[in-house]
C-alpha positions as CSV (number, residue, x, y, z in Angstrom):
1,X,131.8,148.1,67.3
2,X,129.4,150.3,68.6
3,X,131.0,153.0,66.7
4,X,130.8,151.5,63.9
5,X,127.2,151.2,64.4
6,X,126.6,155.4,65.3
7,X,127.9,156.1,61.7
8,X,126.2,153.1,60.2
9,X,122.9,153.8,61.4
10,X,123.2,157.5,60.8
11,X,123.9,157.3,57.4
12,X,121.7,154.4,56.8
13,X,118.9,156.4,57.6
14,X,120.5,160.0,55.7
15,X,120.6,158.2,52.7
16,X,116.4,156.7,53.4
17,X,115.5,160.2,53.3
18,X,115.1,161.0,56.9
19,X,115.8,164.1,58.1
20,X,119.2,164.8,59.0
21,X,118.9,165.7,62.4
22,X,116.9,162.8,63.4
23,X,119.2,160.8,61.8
24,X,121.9,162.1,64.4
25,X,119.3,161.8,67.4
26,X,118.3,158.3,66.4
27,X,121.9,157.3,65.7
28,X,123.3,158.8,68.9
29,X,120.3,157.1,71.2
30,X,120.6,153.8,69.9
31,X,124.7,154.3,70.0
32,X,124.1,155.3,73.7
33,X,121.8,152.4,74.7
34,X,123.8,149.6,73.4
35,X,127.3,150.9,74.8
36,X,125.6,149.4,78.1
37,X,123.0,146.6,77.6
38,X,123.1,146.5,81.4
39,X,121.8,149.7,82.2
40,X,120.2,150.2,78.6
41,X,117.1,152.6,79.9
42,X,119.4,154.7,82.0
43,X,121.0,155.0,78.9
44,X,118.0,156.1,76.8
45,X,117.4,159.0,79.7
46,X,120.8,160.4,78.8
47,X,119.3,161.4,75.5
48,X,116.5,164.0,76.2
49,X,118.5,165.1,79.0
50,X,121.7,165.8,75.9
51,X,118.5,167.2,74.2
52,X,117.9,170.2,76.5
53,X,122.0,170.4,76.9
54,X,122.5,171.3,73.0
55,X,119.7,173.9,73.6
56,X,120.2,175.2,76.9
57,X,123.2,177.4,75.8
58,X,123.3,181.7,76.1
59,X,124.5,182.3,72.2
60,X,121.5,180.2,71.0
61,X,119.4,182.7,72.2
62,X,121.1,185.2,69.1
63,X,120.3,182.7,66.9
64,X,116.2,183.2,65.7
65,X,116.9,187.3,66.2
66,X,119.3,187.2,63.5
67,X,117.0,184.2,61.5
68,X,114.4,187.4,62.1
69,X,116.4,190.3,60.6
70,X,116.9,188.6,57.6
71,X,113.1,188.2,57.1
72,X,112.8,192.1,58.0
73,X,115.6,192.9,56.0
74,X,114.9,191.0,52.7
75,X,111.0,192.7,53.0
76,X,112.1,196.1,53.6
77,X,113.3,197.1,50.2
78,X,116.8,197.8,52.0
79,X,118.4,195.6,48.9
80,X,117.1,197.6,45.9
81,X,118.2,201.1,47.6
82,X,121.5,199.7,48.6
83,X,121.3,198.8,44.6
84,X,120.5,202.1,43.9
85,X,123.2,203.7,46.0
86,X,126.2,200.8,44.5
87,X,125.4,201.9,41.1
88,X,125.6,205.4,42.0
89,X,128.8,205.4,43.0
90,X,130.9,202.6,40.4
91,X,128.8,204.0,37.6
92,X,127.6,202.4,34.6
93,X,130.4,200.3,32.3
94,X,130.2,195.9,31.5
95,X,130.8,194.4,34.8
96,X,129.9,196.8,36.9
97,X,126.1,195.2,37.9
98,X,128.2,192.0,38.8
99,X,130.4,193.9,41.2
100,X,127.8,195.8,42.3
101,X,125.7,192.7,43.1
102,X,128.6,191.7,45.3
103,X,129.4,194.3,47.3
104,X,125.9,194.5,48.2
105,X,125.3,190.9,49.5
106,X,128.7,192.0,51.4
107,X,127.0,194.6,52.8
108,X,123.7,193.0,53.5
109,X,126.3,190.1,55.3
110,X,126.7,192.8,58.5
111,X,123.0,192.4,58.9
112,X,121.8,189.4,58.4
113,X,123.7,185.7,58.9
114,X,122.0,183.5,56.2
115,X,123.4,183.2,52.6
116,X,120.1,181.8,51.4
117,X,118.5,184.6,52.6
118,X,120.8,187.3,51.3
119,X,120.6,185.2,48.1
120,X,117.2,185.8,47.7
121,X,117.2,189.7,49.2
122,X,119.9,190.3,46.3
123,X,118.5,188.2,43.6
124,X,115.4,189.4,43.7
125,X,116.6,192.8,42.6
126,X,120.2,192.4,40.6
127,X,119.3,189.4,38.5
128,X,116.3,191.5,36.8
129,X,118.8,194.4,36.8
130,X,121.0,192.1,35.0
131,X,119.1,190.7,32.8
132,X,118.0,193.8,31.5
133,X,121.6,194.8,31.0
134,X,122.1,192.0,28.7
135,X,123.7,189.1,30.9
136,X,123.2,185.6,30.5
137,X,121.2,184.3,33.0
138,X,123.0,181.7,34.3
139,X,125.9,183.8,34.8
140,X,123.6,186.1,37.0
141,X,123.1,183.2,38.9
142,X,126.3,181.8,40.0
143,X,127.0,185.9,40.7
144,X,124.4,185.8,43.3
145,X,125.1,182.7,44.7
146,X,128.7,183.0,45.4
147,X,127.9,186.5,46.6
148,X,125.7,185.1,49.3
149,X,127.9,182.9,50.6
150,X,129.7,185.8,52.1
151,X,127.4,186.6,54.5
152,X,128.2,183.7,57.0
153,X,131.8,185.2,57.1
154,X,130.6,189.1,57.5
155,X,129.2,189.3,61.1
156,X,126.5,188.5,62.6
157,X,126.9,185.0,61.2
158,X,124.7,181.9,62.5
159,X,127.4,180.2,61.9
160,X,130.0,181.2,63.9
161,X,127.2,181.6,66.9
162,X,126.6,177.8,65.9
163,X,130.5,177.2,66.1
164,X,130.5,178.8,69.5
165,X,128.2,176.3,71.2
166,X,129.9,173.7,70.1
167,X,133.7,174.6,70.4
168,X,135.0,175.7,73.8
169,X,137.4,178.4,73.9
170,X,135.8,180.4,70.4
171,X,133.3,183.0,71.5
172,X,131.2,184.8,69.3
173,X,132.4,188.6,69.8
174,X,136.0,186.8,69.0
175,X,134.6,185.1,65.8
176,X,132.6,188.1,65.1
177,X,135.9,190.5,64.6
178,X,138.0,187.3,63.1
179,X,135.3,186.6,60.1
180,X,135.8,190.6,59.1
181,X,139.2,190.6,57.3
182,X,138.2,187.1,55.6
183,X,134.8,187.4,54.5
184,X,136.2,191.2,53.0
185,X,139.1,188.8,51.3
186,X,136.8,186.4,49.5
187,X,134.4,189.4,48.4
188,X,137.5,190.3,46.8
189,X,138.4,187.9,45.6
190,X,135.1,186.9,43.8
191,X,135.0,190.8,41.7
192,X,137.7,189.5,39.9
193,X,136.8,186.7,38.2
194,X,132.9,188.6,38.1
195,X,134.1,191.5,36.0
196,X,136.5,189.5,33.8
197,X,134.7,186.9,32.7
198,X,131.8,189.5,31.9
199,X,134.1,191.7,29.7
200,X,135.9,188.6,28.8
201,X,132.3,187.8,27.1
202,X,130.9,191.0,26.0
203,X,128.4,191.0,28.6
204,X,126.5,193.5,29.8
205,X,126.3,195.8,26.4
206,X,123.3,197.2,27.3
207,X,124.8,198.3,30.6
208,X,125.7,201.4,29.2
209,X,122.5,202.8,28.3
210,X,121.4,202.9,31.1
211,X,121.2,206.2,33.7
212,X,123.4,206.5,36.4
213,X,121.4,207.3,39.5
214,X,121.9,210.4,41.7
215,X,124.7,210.6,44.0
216,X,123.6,212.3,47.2
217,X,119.6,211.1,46.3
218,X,120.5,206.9,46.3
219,X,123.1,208.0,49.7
220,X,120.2,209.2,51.5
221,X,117.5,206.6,50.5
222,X,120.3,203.7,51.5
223,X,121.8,205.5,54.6
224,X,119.0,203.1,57.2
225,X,120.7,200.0,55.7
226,X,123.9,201.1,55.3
227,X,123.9,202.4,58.8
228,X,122.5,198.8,60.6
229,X,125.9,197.1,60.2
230,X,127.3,199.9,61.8
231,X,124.7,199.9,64.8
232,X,124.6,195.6,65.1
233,X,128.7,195.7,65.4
234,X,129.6,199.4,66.4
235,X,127.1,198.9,69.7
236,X,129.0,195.4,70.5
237,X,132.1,196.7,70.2
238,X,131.6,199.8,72.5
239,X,130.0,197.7,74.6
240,X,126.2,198.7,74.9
241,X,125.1,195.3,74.2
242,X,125.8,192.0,73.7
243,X,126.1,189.8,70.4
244,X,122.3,188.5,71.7
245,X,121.2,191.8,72.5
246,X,122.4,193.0,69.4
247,X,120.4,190.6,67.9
248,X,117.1,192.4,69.4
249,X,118.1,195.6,68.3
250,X,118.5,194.7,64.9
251,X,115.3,193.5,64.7
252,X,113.9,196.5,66.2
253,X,116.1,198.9,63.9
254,X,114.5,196.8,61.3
255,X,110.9,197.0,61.9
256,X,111.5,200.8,62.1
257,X,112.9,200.8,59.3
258,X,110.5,198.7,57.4
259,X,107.3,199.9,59.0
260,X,108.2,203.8,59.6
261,X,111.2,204.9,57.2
262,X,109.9,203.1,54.3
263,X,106.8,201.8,55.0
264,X,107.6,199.0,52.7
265,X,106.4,196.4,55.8
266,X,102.9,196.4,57.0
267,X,100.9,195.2,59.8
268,X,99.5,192.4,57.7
269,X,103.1,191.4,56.7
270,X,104.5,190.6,60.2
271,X,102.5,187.4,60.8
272,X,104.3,186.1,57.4
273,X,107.4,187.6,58.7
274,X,107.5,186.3,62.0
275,X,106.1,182.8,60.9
276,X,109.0,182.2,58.2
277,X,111.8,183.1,60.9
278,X,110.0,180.7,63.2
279,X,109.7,178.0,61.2
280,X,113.3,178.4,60.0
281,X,115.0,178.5,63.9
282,X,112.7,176.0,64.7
283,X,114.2,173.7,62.2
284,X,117.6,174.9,63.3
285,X,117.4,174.5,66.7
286,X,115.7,171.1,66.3
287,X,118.6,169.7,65.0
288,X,121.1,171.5,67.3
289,X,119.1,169.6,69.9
290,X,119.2,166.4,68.1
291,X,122.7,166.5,67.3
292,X,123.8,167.1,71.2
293,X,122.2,163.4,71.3
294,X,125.1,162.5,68.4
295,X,127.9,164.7,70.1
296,X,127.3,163.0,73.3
297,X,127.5,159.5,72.2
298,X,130.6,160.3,70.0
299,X,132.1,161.3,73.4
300,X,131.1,158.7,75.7
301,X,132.3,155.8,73.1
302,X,135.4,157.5,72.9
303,X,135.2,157.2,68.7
304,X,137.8,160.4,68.8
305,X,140.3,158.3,70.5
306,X,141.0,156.1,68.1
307,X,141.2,158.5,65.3
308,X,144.0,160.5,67.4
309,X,145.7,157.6,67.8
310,X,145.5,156.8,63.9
311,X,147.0,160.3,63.3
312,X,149.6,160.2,65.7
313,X,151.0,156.5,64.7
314,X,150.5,158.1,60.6
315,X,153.0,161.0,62.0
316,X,151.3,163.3,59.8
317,X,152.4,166.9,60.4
318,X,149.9,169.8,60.9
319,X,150.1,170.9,57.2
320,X,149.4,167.7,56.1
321,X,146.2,166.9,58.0
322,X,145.0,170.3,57.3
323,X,145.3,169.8,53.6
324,X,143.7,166.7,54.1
325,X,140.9,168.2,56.1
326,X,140.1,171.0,53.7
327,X,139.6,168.3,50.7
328,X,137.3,166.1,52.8
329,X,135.7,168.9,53.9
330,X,135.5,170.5,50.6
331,X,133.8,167.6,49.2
332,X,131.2,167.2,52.1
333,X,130.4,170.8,51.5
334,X,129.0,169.6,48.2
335,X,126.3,167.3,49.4
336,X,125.7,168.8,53.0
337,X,124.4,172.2,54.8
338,X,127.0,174.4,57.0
339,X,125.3,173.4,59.9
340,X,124.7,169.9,59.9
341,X,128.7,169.6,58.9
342,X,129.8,171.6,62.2
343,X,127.4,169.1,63.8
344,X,128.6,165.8,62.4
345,X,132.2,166.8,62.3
346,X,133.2,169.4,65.4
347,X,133.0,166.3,67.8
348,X,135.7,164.5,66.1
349,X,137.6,167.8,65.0
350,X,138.0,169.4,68.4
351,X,140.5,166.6,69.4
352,X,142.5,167.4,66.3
353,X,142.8,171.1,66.4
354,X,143.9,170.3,70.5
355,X,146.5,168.1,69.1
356,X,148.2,170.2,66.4
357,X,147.5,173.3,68.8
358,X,145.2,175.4,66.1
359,X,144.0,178.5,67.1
360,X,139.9,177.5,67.8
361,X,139.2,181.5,66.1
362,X,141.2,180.6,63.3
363,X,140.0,176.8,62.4
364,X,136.8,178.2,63.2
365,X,136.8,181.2,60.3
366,X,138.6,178.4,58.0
367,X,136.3,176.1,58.5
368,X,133.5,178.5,57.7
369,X,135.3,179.5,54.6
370,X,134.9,175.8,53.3
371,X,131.3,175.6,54.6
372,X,130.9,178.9,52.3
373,X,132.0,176.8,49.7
374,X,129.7,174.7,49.7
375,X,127.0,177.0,49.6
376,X,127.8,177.9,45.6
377,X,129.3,175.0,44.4
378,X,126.6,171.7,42.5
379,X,124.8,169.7,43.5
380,X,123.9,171.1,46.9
381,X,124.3,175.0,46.6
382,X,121.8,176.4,49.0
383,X,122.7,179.4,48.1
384,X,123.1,178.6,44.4
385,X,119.4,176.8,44.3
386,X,117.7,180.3,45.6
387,X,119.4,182.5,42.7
388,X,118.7,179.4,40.1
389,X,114.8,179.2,40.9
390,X,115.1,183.4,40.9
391,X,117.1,183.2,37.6
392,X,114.3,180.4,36.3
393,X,117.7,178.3,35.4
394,X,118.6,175.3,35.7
395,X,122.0,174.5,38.4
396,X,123.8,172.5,35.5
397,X,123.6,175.8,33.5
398,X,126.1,177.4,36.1
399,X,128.8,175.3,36.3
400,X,131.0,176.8,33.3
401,X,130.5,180.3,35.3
402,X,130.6,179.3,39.3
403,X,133.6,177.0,39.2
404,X,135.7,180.6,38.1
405,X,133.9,181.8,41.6
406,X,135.2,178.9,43.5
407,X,138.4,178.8,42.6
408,X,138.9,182.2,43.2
409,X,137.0,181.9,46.8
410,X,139.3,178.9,47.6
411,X,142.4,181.4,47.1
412,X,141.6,183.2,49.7
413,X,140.5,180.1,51.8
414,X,143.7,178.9,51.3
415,X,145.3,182.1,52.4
416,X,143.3,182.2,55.5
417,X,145.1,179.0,56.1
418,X,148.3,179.9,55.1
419,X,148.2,183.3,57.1
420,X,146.3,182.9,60.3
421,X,147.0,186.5,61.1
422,X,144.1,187.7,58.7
423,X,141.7,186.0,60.7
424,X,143.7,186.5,64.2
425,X,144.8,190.2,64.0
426,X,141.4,191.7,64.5
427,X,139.9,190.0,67.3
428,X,143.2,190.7,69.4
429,X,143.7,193.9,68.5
430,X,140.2,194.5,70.1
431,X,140.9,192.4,73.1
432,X,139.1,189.5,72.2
């Protein structure tokens, strides 16, 4: 009954508008208290204390660097040379600008670990290069925002540090490796639809007219950027630092690179700099926080139990409940952030990937996959909103274009599942 309660009162209060993560702390303190009317206030002191716990955790400390990178990043102009330097080398023809626009959000994914904030570092340059070119849009839009969603896959990712924390068993240098192969596979797999359906439609006529930058010129304007995914996961591999350490160097590398190199970034910009990434891991950790208060309850009511049980007594097979899993999860993707799903769902999900024996890497790249998902497809596309208010478009005006892009980003989802080995091989052939 009291678990009933949890998820009543949790939702209850999601759909009044409060914040998600208090929803989950409030939820989880009341759930906590009531499980033992007898010793109700010892009960209530279980929930700062599950505060600090979600909080207190070595990863976490990764987390803001990377938040930070992505502010230094998007600032320092990096995107437009990287632009440059993509169009240099596939040349001008219709739906090249589309590819191009993807294989830099790709790159910008091995430096930063937030889609919305690739979004906006790529949008802000392709979708007036587009434009120009002669696409629609809209189309320009759902290019970018699929793109994007990329760069939780490509490490560093937030996400899989976030998935760490909270899954015993997956650490980050292991997710790391595991989300290369995969978030290579669904850049992939999004050129193809890109370049089709542009030729398919005669876009990007003007493309043509356009000059082709210089080779070696755009190489060495983009060689800082393209060399700071090399640094973040060359130096953890060889061992000079760890994923948090890396984390600080990036944002060093950046600042260099902003301030000195370019001198795109000046002393006057770092207070907006630093205030944005503050505000934004501030927010994030908040609700990691609150959500420890949610996690814990789940586990001391035992609500996981029963749902085992349930699955067991169904005798549904592995393939079956995965399936199952990945069109819930699907759908929730729709209407909620990456995080606040790992949050809600990881408590009950661990018990399930112990029982059908899933590799906690593998689940943890798959379920990131879906998360991605999420992140381009209406009404909730983070990443999708960014690109649309870039685009001055409105989300509706995607949806003939991005449901191409999900589809084909759900192909190689569902090969990720189908084949664990593209997420596995890596990360054990590095000893992870």
């Amino acid at each position: 009954m009291t678990g009933l309660l949890l998820f009543a009162l949790f939702f209850a209060l999601m759909l009044a508008g409060v914040p998600i993560g208090v929803a989950l702390g409030i939820g989880g303190a009341v759930a906590i208290a009531l499980s033992n009317p007898d010793t109700m206030l010892w009960g209530l002191l279980a929930a700062p204390q599950n505060f600090h716990a979600g909080l207190a955790k070595y990863p976490l400390l990764a987390l803001p660097m990377f938040v930070l990178v992505g502010s230094i990043f998007d600032r320092s102009g990096v995107a437009q040379r990287m632009v440059t330097f993509a169009i240099a080398c596939v040349g001008r023809a219709p739906g090249m600008l589309p590819l191009v626009a993807i294989l830099v959000a790709m790159v910008l994914g091995g430096i930063s670990g937030s889609g919305p904030a690739n979004a906006a570092a790529v949008g802000g340059v392709m979708i007036a290069a587009m434009s120009r070119a002669g696409y629609p849009a809209p189309f320009s839009a759902s290019i970018v925002g699929a793109a994007a969603a990329t760069d939780i896959l490509i490490p560093p990712s937030i996400a899989f540090i976030v998935y760490s924390v909270l899954v015993p068993g997956a650490s980050v240098p292991a997710l790391f490796a595991a989300g290369m192969i995969p978030g290579v596979l669904a850049g992939l797999a999004l050129i193809v639809p890109a370049v089709w359906l542009a030729r398919r439609h005669g876009m990007g006529a003007a493309e043509r007219e356009l000059p082709r930058p210089p080779f070696w010129a755009s190489l060495r304007e983009a060689s800082w950027g393209l060399a700071a995914p090399v640094l973040i996961l060359g130096g953890m591999r060889m061992g000079w630092f760890t994923p948090t350490e890396a984390a600080v160097v990036a944002v060093v590398y950046g600042l260099l690179v902003g301030m000195v190199v370019h001198r795109t970034i000046g002393m006057r910009d770092l207070y907006d700099i630093f205030r944005e990434a503050a505000e934004t891991s501030a927010v994030i950790m908040l609700v990691l926080g609150l959500a420890g208060i949610f996690a814990y309850a789940v586990s001391t009511l035992g609500l996981a139990d029963p749902l085992m049980n349930a699955l067991r007594t169904a005798g549904l097979g592995s393939t079956v409940t995965l399936v199952l899993l990945m069109v819930v999860l699907l759908v929730v993707g729709m209407f909620l952030d990456g995080v606040s799903i790992f949050l809600i769902f990881l408590p009950l999900l661990t018990p399930l990937m112990a029982l059908h024996r899933w590799d906690p890497v593998w689940f943890g790249v798959l379920l990131t996959m879906l998360v991605a998902i999420g992140q381009f497809t209406p009404p909730m596309a983070v990443n999708l909103l960014v690109a649309c208010r870039l685009a001055a478009v409105r989300i509706e005006q995607t949806v003939p274009w991005v449901l191409w892009l999900v589809v084909s980003f759900l192909a190689a989802t569902i090969a990720v599942a189908v084949f664990p080995e593209l997420a596995l091989w890596l990360p054990r052939s590095l000893g992870y």
